[in-house]
N, C-alpha and C positions, 0 to 999 in steps of 0.2 A: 522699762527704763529705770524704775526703782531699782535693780537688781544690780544694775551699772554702774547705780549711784554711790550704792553702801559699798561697792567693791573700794570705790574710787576713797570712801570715806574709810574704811576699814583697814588699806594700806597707807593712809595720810597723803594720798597722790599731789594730791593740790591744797595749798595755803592759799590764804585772800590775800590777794595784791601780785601773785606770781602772774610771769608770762607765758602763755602755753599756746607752741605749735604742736597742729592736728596733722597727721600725715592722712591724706585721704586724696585715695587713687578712684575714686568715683562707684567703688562696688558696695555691696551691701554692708559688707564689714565697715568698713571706713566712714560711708557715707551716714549707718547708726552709729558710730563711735561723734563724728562731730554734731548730732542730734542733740546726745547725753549729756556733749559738755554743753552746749547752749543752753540745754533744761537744768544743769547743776549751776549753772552761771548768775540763774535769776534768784538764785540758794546764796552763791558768796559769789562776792566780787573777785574778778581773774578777770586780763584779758585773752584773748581766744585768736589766735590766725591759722593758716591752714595754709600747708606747704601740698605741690602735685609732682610727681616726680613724673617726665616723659622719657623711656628707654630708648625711643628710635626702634622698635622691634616690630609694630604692627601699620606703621603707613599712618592712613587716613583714620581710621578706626583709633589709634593711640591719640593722636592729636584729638579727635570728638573727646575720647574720656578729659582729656585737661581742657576741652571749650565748657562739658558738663558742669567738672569743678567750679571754674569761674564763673557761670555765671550760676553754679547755687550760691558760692560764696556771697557773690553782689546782690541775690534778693535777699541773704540774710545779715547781709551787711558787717560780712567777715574780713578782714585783709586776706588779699590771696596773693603767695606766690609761687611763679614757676620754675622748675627746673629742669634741662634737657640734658641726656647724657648720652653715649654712644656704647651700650653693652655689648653688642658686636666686637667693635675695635678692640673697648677693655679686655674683655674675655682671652684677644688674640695676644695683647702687648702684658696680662697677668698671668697667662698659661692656666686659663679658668676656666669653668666649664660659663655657657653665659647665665644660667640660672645664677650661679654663684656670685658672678661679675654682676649681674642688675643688683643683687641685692647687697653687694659691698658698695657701690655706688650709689642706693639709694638713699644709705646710712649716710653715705659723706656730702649728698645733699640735704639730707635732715639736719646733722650737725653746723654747716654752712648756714644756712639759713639763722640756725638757730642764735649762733656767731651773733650774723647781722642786725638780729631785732633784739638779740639779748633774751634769750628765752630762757626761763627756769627747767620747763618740762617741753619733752617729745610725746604728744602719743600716737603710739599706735595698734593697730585694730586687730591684732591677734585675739583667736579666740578661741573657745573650749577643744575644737577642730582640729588647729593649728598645735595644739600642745599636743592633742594625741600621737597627730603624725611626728611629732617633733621624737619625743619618745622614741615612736618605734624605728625612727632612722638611726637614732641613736644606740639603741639596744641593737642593731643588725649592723653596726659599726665595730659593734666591742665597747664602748662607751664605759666609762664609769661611775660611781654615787651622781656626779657632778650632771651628766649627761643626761641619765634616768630623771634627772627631777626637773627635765624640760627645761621650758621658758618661765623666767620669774614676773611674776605682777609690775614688780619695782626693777629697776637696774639702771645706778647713776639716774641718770637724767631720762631714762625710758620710763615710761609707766604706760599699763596695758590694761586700759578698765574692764576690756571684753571678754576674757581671758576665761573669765567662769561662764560663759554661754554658750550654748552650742549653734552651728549657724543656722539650723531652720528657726530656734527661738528669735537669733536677728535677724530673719526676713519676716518672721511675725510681725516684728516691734513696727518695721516698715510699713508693713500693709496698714496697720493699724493707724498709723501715723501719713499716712496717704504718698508716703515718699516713695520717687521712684530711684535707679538705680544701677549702674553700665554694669555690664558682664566682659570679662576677660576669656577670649576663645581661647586664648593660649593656658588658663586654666581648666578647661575642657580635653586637653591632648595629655596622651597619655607619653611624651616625649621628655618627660621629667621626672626624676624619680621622685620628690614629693606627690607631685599627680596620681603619679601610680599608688600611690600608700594613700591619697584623699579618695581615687575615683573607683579603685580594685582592693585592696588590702580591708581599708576600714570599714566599706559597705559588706563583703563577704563575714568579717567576725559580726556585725549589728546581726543580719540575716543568719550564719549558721550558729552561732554562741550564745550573745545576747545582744539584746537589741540596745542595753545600757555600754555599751566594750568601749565606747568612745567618753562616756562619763567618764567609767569606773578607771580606764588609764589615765586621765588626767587625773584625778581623784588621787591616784598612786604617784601619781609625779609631785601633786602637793607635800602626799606624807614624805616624799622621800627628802624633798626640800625641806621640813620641817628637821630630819634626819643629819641632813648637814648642817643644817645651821648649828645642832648639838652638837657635833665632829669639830666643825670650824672652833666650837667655844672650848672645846678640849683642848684643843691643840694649841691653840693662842695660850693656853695654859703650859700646855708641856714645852711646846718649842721658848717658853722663857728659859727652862732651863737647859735649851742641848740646842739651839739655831742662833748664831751669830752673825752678822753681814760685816762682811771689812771691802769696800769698793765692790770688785767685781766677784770678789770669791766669798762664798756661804758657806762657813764650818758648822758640822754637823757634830755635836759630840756623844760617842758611841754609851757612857756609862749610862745617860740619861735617857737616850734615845732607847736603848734595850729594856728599861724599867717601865715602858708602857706599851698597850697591849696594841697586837697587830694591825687590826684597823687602823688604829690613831699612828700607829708607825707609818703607813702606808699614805695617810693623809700630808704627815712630816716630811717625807719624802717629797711630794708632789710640792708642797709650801717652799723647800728649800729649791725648788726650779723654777717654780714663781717668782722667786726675789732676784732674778739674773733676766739678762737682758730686756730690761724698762718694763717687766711684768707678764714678757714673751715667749719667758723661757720653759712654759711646757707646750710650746706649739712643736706640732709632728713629732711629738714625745708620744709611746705608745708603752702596752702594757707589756712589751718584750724588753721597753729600756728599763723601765720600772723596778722589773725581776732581775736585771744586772745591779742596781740602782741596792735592792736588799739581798743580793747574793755577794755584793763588795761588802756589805756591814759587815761582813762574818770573816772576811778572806784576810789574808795577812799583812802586813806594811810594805808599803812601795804597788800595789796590786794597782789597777787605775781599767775604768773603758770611758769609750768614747759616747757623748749622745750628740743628737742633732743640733744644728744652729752653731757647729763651731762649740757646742759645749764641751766639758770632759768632769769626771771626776774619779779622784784616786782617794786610797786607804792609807792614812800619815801615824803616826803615834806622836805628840806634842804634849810638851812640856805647860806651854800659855800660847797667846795669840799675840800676833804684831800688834804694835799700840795705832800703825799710820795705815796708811795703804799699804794693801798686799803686792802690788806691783805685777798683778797680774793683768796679761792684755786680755785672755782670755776667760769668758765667762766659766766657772768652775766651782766645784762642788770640792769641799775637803770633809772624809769622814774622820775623825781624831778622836784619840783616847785618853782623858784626863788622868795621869798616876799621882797620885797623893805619895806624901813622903813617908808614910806606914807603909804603902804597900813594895818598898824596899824592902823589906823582910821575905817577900814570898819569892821576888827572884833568886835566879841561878848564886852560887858562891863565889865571891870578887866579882859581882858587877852591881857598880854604886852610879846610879843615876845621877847625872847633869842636873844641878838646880840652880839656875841661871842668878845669879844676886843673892847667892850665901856662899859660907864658907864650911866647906868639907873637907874631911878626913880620906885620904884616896892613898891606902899602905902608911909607908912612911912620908907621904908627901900633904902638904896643906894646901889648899884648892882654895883659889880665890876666884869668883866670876861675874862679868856684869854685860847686863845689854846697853848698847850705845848706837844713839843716831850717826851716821858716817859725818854729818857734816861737823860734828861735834868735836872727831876724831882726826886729827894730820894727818895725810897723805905719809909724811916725810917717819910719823912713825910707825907705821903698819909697815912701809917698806924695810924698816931696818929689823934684820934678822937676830932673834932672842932667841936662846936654846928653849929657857922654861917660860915665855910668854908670847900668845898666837894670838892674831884675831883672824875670827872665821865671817864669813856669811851666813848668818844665821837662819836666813830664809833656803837656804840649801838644805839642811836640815831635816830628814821624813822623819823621820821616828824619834823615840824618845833619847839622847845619846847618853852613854853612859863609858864610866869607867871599868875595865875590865883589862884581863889577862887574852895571848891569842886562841885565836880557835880556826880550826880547820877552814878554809870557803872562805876568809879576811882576805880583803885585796884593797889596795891606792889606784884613785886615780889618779894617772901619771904627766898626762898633760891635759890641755884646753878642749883637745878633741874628744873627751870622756875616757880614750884609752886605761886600761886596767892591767896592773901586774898584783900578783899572790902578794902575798902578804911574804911568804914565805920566802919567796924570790928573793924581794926586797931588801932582805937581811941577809939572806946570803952573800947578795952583791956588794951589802956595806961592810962584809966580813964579822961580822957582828956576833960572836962565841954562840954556841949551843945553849949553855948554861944560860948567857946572860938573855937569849930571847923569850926564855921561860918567865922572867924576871919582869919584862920590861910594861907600863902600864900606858894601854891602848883608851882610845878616846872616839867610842865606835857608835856608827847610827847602824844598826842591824849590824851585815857582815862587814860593811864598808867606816874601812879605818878613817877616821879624820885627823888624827895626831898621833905619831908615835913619842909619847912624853919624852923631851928630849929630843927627839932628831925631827921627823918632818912632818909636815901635812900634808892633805890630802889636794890634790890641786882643786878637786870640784868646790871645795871650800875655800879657796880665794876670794878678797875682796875685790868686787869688779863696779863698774857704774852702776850697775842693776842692782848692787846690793839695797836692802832695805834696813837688812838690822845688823849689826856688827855684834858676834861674841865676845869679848874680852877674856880670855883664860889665862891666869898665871899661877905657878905650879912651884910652891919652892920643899923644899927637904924639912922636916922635922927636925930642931935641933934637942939632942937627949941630953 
């Protein structure tokens, strides 16, 4: 029991005065777990209730184990309560297997309960046992850091005093303590894959390896927990300077994110799917999206894949970030590249980068530019047609845009349906000299023109309802 105690004292499980339900399904685990806390109880003040959860899976037999509970709970004069659920049906109406379905149902009867009395802590009765197997399902899954270090002592409102014992040690404690204790048959069958890794797997490595294999892997899922918790504290460091969240979409930025090492990149990555949909977003993420996930860091602008859950993310080049919401419906990852106004010098020759709210030199022309909220801006003057002054949607925008002369693969979009004509066309058809198209200065995000200074833009870059930010560009001559 002592051993229970200090686990319990060692993770801070329980404060005096908190409220703590006991999940205890009548077997040995559960049945010493509410033992420990009624002997830590007469140690510090806590109150103590005990929740039983009945599956509907075993008849008569399931109902004895929640009569057992009750009436240990009432000779030790604990509140007891019940709850019945139907893991059959769940299984069918979740697409679950039922193992899975009892125990997502058993959660939302712990939680529930918990609701109703106000409970500070859950516990329950996982133990030395349960963490091994936990491991190696995980490890035969593909699993990663996070998987390997098992089940935690603590989590939220869980706490798991038994965690460090192994289960003959808690049938010791029992016998010792003259307590008796229901057995689950359906723990006996080898019709579950847990079963299979508690009843064939783990006795075979005790017997041919060693007889500690059930310690020593738990033992290793602590260190490894110890291992993240180091990762997690790096990263909260790193990801200050390269993870930003705007609503639904999570910018990653590539300068920062490349200056720390692979590990901790790999941890940043899974962080950035974390923070999309309400903390969901690496469910049925596996380690094939992951390697798309660092095989885009590298790829070029406009690049994008798909992950699950309605996810996506693409490869942008950005100037800054929107000040509001992104106006994204969709949850999405943007990887972006931060350019500094030095690193103008190592691009191509005539192509002078977009700095959105200063004033630049672009040939003979003076550049003036700013971002503006639409509602800021009239209708009635965006519609009215300026040679040298545009507003664009600035959330249109991949890459970094810049002033330049043409080049080969430049194309407009020409209407709403994306539709594309060359660049080259385009000047053809406005009759537009030879000479002078050599001349003329383009306002391009990668190949795709947004403004030919002077005649037109690009349609993708129209202001539409969905804008979110508006470019302001106005372009006059130099006078000499």
């Amino acid at each position: 029991m002592q051993r229970i105690i200090d686990t319990i004292e060692k993770y801070h499980m329980i404060q005096p005065g908190m409220r703590v339900l006991a999940a205890v399904s009548g077997g040995a685990d559960s049945v010493c777990l509410l033992m420990a806390l009624i002997r830590y109880r007469s140690q510090m003040e806590f109150s103590l209730s005990v929740v039983h959860v009945e599956h509907g899976l075993r008849g008569e037999e399931s109902l004895a184990d929640a009569q057992y509970v009750k009436e240990l709970c009432e000779a030790l004069a604990v509140p007891f309560y019940l709850e019945s659920v139907d893991a059959k049906r769940a299984a069918k109406e979740r697409h679950l297997g039922v193992e899975e379905a009892a125990r997502s149902l058993r959660y939302e009867a712990f939680y529930k309960v918990a609701r109703q009395i106000q409970a500070d802590r859950i516990a329950v009765a996982h133990n030395e046992n349960d963490q091994a197997e936990t491991v190696l399902w995980n490890l035969t899954r593909g699993s990663g850091l996070q998987g390997l270090g098992g089940i935690r002592p603590v989590r939220e409102k869980i706490i798991r005093p038994l965690l460090f014992l192994g289960r003959q040690e808690i049938e010791e404690i029992l016998r010792k303590e003259g307590m008796a204790w229901r057995t689950d048959r359906t723990n006996l069958s080898c019709d579950y894959t847990r079963n299979r890794i508690r009843l064939q797997i783990l006795p075979m490595l005790a017997q041919e390896l060693n007889d500690q294999a059930v310690s020593h892997i738990a033992q290793a899922a602590e260190r490894l927990q110890e291992v993240q918790d180091y990762l997690i504290d790096q990263c909260q460091a790193a990801e200050e300077a390269c993870v930003r969240q705007m609503g639904a979409v999570v910018y990653l930025e590539l300068a920062g994110y490349g200056k720390q090492h692979p590990l901790l990149q790999k941890e940043i990555l899974k962080h950035c799917l974390d923070l999309l949909r309400d903390g969901m977003g690496r469910k049925d993420v596996g380690s094939v999206h992951l390697d798309a996930l660092e095989k885009l860091c590298t790829q070029p602008c406009g690049k994008r894949c798909v992950l699950p859950g309605g996810m996506r993310a693409e490869r942008v080049d950005r100037m800054e970030l929107p000040d509001g919401e992104a106006g994204e419906k969709r949850p999405l990852v943007r990887f972006w590249q931060e350019t500094s106004e030095e690193q103008q010098y190592d691009r191509k020759p005539e192509e002078i980068l977009l700095f959105p709210g200063r004033e630049q030199q672009v040939g003979m022309f003076q550049v003036k530019s700013e971002l503006l909220d639409p509602s800021l801006v009239p209708s009635a003057e965006i519609l009215q047609e300026k040679k040298y002054t545009k507003w664009l949607s600035y959330d249109t925008i991949n890459c970094n845009a810049c002033f330049r002369r043409r080049r080969a693969g430049d194309y407009l979009v020409i209407n709403d349906r994306g539709g594309r004509k060359k660049l080259k066309d385009y000047l053809i058809d406005e009759k537009i000299p030879q000479k002078q198209r050599d001349q003329l200065w383009l306002l391009a995000d990668g190949s795709h023109i947004l403004w030919i200074i002077g005649w037109r833009i690009s349609e993708a870059v129209k202001i539409n309802g969905n804008t979110g930010k508006i470019l302001k560009i106005h372009v006059e001559e130099e006078i000499k």
